[in-house]
Rosetta silent file (secondary structure, phi, psi, omega in degrees, C-alpha in Angstrom):
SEQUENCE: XXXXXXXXXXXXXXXXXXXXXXXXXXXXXXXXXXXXXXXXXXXXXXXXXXXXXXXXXXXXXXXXXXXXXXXXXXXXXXXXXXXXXXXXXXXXXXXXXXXXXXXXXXXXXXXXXXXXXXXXXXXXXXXXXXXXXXXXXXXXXXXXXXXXXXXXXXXXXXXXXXXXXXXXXXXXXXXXXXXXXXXX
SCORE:     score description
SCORE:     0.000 S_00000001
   1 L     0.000  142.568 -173.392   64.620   87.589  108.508 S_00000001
   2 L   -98.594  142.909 -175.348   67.253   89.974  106.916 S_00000001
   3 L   -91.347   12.875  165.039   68.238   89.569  103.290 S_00000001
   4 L   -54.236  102.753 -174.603   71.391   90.459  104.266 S_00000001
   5 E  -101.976  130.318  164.436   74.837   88.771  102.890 S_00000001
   6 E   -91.762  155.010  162.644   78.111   89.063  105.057 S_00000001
   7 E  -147.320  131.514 -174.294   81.306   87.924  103.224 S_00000001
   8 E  -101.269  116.150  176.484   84.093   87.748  105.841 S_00000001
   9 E  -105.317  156.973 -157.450   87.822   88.040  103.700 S_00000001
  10 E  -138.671  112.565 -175.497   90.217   86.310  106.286 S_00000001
  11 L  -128.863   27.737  130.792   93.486   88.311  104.900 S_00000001
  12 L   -10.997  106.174  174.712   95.598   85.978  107.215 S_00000001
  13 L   -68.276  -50.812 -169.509   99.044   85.062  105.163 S_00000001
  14 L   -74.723  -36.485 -179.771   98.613   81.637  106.761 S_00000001
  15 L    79.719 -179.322  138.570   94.348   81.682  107.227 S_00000001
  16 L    82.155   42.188 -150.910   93.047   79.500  109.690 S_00000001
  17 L  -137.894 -141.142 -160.920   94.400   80.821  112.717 S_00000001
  18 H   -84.662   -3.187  172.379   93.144   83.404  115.535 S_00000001
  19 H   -93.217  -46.557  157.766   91.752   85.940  113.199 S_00000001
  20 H   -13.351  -47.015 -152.630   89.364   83.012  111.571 S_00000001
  21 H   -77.224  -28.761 -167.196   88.497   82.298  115.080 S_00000001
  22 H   -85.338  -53.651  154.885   87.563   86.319  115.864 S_00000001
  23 H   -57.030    1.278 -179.584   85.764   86.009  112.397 S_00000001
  24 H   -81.219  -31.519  175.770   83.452   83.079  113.474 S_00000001
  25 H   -57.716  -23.898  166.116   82.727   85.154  115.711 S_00000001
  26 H   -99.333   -9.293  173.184   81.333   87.879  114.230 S_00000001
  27 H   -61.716  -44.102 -170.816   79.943   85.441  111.453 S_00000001
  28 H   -64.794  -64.077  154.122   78.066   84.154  114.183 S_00000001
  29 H   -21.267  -48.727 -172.898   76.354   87.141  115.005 S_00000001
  30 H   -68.937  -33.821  169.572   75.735   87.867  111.755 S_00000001
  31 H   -91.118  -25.543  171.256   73.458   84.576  111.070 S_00000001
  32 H   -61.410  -34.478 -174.881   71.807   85.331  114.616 S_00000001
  33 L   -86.636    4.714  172.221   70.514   88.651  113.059 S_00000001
  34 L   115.997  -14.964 -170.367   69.523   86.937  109.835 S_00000001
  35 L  -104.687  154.393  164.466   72.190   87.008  107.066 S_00000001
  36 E   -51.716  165.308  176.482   74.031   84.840  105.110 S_00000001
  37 E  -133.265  136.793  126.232   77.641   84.483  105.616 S_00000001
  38 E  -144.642 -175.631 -151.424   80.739   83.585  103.651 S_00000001
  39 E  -137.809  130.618  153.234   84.101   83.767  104.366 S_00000001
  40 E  -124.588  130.131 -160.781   87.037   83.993  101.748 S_00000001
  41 E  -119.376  111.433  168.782   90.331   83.655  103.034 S_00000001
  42 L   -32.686  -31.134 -175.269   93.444   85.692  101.115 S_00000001
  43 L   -97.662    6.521  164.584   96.095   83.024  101.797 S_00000001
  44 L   -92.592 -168.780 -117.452   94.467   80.070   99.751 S_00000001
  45 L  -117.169  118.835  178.617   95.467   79.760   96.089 S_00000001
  46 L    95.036   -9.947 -163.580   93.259   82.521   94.288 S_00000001
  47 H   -71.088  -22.266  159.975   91.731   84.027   97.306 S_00000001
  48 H   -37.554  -72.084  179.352   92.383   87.625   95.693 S_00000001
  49 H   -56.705   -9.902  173.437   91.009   87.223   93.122 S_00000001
  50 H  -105.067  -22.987  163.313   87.911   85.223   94.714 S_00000001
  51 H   -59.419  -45.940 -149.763   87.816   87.912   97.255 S_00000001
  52 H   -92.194  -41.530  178.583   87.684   90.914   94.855 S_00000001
  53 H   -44.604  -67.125 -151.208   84.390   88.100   92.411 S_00000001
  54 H   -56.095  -51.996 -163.346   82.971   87.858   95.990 S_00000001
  55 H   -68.606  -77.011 -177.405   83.102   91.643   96.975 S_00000001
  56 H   -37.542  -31.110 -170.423   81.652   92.577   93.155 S_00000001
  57 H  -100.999   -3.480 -177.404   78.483   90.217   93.462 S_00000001
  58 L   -40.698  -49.583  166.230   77.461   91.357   97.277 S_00000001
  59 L   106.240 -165.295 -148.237   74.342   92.941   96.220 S_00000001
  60 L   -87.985  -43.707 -168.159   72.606   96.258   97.684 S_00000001
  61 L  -131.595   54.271  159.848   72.606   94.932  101.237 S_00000001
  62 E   -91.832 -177.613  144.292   75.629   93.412  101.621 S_00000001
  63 E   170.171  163.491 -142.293   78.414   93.619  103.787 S_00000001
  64 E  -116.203  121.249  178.681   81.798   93.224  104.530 S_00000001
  65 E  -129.197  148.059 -152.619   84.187   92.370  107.600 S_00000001
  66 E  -123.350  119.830  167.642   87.569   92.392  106.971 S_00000001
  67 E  -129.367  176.432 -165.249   90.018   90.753  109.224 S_00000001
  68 L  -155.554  157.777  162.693   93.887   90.947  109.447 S_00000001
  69 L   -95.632  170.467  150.575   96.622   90.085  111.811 S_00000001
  70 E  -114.445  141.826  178.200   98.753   93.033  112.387 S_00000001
  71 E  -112.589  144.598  134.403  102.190   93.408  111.953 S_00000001
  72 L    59.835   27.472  161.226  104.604   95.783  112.948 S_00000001
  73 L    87.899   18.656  172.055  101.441   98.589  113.215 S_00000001
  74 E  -137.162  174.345  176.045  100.095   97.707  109.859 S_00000001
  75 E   -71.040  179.035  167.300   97.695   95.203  108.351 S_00000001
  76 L  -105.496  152.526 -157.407   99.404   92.187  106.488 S_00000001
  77 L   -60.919   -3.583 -168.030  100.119   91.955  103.117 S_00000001
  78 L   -70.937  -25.546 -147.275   97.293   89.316  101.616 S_00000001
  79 H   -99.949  -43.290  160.166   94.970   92.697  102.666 S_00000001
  80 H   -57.351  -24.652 -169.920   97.282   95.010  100.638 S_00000001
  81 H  -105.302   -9.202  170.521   97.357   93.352   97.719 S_00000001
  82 H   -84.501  -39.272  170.548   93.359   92.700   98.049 S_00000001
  83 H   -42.900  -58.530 -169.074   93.082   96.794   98.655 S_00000001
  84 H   -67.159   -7.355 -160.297   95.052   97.007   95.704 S_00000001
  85 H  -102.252  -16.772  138.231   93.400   94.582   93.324 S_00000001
  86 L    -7.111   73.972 -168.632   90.385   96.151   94.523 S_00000001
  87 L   -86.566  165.446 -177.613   88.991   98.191   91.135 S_00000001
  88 L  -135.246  154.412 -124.497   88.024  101.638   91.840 S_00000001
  89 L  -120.984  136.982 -175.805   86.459  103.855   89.144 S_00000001
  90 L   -88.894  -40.768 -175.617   89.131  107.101   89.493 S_00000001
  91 L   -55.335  -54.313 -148.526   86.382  110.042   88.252 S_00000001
  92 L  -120.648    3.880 -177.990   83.664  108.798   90.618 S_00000001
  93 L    52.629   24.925  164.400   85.482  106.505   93.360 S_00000001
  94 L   -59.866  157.014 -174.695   82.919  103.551   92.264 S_00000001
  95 L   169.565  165.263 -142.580   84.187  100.434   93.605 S_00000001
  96 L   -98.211  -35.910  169.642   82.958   97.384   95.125 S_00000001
  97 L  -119.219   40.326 -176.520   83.040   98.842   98.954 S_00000001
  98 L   -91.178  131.631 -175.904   81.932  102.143   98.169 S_00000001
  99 L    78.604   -1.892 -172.444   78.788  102.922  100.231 S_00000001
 100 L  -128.477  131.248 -162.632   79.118   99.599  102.129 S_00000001
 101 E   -89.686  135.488 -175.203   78.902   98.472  105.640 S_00000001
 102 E  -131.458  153.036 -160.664   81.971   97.271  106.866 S_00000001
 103 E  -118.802  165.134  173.649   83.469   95.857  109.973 S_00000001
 104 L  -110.898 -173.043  123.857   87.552   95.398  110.905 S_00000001
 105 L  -117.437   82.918  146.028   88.452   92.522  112.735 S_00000001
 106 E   -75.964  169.588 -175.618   92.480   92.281  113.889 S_00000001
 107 E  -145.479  128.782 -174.390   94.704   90.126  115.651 S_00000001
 108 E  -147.342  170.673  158.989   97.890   90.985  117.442 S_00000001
 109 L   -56.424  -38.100  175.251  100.478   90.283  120.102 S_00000001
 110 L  -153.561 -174.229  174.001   99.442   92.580  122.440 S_00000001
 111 L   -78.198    1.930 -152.525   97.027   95.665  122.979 S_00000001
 112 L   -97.958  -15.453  174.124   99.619   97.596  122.219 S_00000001
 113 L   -76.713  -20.424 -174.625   99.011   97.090  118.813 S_00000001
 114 H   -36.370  -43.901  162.938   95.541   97.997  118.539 S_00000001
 115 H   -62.449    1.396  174.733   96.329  101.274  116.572 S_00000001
 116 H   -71.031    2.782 -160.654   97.212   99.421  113.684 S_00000001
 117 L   -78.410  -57.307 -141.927   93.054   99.555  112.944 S_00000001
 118 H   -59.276  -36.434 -175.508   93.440  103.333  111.989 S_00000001
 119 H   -49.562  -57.200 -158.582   95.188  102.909  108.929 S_00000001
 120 H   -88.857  -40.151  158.599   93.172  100.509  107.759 S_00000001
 121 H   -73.934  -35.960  152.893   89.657  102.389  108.355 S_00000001
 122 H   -43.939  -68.870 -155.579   91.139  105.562  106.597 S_00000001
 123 H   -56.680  -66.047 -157.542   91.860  103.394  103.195 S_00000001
 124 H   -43.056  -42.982 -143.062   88.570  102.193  103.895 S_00000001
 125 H  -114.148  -55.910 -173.028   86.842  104.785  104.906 S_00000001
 126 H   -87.721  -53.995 -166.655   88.377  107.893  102.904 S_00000001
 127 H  -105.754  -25.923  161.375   89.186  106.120   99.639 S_00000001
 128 L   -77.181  -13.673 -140.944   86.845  103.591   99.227 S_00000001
 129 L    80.301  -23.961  175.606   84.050  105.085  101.053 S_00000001
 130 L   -56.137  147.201  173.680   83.009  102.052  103.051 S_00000001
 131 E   -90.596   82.222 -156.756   80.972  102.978  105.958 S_00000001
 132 E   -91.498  130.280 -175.766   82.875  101.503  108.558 S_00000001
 133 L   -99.808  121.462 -142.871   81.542  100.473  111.820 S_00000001
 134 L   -93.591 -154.510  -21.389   83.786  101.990  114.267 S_00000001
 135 L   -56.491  -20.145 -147.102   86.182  101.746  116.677 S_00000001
 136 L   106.969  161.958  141.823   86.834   97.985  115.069 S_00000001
 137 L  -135.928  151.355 -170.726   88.013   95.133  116.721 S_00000001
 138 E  -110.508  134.759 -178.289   91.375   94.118  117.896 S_00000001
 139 E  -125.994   98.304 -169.887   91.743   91.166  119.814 S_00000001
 140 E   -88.048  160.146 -160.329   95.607   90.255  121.558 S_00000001
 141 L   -57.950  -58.302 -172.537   96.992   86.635  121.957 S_00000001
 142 L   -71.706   55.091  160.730   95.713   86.741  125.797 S_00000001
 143 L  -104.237  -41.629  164.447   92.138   87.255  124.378 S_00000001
 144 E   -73.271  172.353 -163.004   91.896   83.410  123.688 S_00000001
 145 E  -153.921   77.213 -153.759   91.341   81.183  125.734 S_00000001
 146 L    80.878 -128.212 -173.549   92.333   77.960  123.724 S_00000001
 147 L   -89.882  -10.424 -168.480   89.997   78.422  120.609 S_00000001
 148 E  -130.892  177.147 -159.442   88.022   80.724  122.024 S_00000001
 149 E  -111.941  177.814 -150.694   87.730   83.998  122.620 S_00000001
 150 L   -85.676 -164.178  165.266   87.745   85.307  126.036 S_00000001
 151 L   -79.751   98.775   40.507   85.588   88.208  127.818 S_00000001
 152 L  -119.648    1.225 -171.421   84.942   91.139  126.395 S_00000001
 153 H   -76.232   -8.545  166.626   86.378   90.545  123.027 S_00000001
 154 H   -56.894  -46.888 -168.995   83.191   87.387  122.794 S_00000001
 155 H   -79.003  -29.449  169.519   81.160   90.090  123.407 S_00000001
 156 H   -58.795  -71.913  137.545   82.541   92.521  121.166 S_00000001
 157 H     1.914  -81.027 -173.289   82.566   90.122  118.410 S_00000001
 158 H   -72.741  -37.003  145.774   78.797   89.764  118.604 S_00000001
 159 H   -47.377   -9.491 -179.981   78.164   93.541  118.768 S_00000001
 160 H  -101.563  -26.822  158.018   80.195   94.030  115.792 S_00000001
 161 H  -128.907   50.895  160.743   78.238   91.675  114.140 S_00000001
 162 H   -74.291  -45.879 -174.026   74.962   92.689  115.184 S_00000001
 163 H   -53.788  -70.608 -168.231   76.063   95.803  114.014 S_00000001
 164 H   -55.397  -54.250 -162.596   77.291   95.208  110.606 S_00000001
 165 H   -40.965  -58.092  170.028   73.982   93.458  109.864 S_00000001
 166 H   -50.298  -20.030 -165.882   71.852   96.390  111.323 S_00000001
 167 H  -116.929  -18.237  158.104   73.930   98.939  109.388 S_00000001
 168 H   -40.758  -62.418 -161.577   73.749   96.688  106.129 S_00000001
 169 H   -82.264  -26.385  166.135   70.096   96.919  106.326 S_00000001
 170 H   -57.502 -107.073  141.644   70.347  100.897  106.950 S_00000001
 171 H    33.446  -77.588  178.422   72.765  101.835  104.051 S_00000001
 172 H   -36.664  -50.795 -173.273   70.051  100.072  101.961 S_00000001
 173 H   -80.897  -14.781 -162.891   67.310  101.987  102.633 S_00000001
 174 L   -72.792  153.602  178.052   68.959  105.109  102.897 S_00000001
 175 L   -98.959  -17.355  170.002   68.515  107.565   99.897 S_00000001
 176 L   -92.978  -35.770 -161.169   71.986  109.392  101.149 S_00000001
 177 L   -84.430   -4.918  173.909   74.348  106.619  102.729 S_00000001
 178 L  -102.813   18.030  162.440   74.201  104.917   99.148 S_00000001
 179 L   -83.350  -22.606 -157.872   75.331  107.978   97.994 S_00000001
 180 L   -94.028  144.458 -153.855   78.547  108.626   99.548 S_00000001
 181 L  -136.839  153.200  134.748   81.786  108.869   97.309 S_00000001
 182 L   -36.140  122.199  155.592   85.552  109.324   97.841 S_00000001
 183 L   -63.081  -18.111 -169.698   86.553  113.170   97.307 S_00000001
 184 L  -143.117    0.000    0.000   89.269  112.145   95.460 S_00000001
């Protein structure tokens, strides 16, 4: 069994809606492959700030999937202001998802939206450092099916978080990938 913690941030303005639903999904995965889960969600009272406690205590072999709705080809703003609250050490880019495997999760109107991921795996990726496992996933409204999610984004879902778990426990062991900084 992997010693492995996920913590799922939900950065939802409202929470509890279809990106929740794409995180159970990858939550789900995530306890098939052995790890803990928990999920903090940016739109209840505090959730920055319980997000950024949450992020800081992950341990060695954590990791993190991040989900968002997207708006108008960007994440939403509960995710901005957790990027921003987010501290990061300016000489040495230390920080709480530096070094750390991380998954996207979005939600959108259509497929059309799907580039809004890029954005958000650059901050991630370039200034934090997080090791992000790519492409992401995006999921559009006619992905559910009700509550659930349809074919291939079900499947996707559980590869992404087979993945983070698998790439959690890599990262750990590695003597390089817990090495890797921001250039700037």
């Amino acid at each position: 069994m992997s010693d492995c913690r996920v913590l799922a941030i939900d950065g939802s303005p409202s929470g509890g809606g279809r990106t929740a639903r794409v995180l159970a999904g990858v939550l789900d995965a995530c306890r098939a492959g052995g790890a803990s889960v928990e999920t903090v969600e940016l739109a209840s009272p505090g959730g920055v700030d319980a997000a950024v406690q949450a992020l800081g205590s992950l341990g060695p072999s954590g990791a993190v999937v991040l989900g968002t709705p997207i708006y108008r080809a960007t994440y939403a703003a509960p995710v901005k202001a957790l990027l921003d609250a987010i501290p990061r050490e300016q000489e040495t880019g230390e920080s709480s998802l530096r070094a750390r495997a991380t998954g996207i999760v979005a939600t959108g109107a259509s497929l059309h939206h799907f580039l809004g991921l890029h954005e958000l795996r650059s901050v991630l990726a370039v200034f934090f450092a997080a090791i992000v496992v790519p492409p992401g996933l995006y999921v559009p409204r006619d992905g559910f099916d009700g509550d659930d999610l349809r074919s291939p984004y079900d499947a996707a879902a559980e590869t992404l978080g087979g993945s983070l778990v698998e790439l959690a426990a890599a990262v750990s062991r590695s003597s390089h990938l817990t090495r890797v900084v921001p250039q700037a």
